[in-house]
C-alpha positions in Angstrom: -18.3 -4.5 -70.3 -17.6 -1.1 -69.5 -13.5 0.6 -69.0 -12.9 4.0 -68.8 -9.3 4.3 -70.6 -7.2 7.8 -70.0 -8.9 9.6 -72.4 -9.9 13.1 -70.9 -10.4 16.8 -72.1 -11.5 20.2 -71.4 -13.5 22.4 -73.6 -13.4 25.9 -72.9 -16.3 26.8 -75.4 -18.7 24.7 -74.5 -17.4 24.7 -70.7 -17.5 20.8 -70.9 -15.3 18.0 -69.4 -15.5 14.8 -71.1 -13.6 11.7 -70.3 -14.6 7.9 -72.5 -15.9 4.8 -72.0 -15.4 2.1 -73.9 -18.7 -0.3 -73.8 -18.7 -3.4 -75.8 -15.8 -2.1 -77.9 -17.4 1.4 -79.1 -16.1 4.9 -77.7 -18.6 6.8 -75.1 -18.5 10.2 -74.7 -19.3 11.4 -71.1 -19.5 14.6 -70.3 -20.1 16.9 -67.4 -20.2 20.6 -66.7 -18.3 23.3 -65.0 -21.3 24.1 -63.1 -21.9 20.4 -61.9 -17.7 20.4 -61.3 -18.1 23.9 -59.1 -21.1 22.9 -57.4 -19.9 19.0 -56.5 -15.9 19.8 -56.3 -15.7 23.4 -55.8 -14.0 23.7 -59.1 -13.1 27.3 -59.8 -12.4 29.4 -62.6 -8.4 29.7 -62.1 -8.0 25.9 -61.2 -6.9 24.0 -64.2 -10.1 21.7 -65.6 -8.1 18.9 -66.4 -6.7 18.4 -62.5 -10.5 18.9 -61.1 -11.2 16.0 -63.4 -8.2 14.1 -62.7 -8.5 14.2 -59.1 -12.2 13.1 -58.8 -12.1 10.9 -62.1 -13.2 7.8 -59.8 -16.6 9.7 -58.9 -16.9 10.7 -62.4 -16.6 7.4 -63.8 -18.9 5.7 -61.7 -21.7 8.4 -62.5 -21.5 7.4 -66.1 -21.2 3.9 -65.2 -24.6 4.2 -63.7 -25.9 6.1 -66.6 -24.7 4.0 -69.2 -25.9 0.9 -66.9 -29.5 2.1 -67.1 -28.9 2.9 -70.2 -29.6 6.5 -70.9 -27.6 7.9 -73.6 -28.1 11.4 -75.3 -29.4 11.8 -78.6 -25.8 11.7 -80.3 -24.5 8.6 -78.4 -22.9 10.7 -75.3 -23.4 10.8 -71.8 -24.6 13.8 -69.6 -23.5 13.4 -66.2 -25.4 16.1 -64.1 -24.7 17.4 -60.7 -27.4 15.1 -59.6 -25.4 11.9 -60.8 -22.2 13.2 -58.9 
């Protein structure tokens, strides 16, 4: 069983989103990029992350869906959702 709770953040280091899954009970990180946000939603620099992520969070979800589904986690447990996934 997969959820997706309202768990979501913005890092401006790494330039990373990542919002969680919660699969069988354990926490999933999934994460995506400002480039894959620019290129897919036309985020920009002066928009807030967090509302780019917010507004398409249902498109976001369901790419990790389908990467955790086929299983294909990152070497720490995570999820990379590229622009290709979007």
């Amino acid at each position: 069983m997969i959820s997706f709770p309202r768990l979501e953040c913005w890092n401006s280091m790494t330039k990373m989103a990542t919002v969680a899954a919660e699969v069988d009970k354990k926490r999933v990180l999934c994460r995506v990029s400002y480039e894959s946000l620019r290129t897919k939603f036309g985020a920009s620099d002066d928009m807030l992350m967090h509302s780019v992520v917010a507004r398409h969070r249902t498109d976001i979800q369901e790419a990790a869906r389908k990467i955790i589904e086929r299983d294909d986690y990152e070497s720490d447990g995570s999820v990379l959702i590229k622009t290709s996934d979007l």
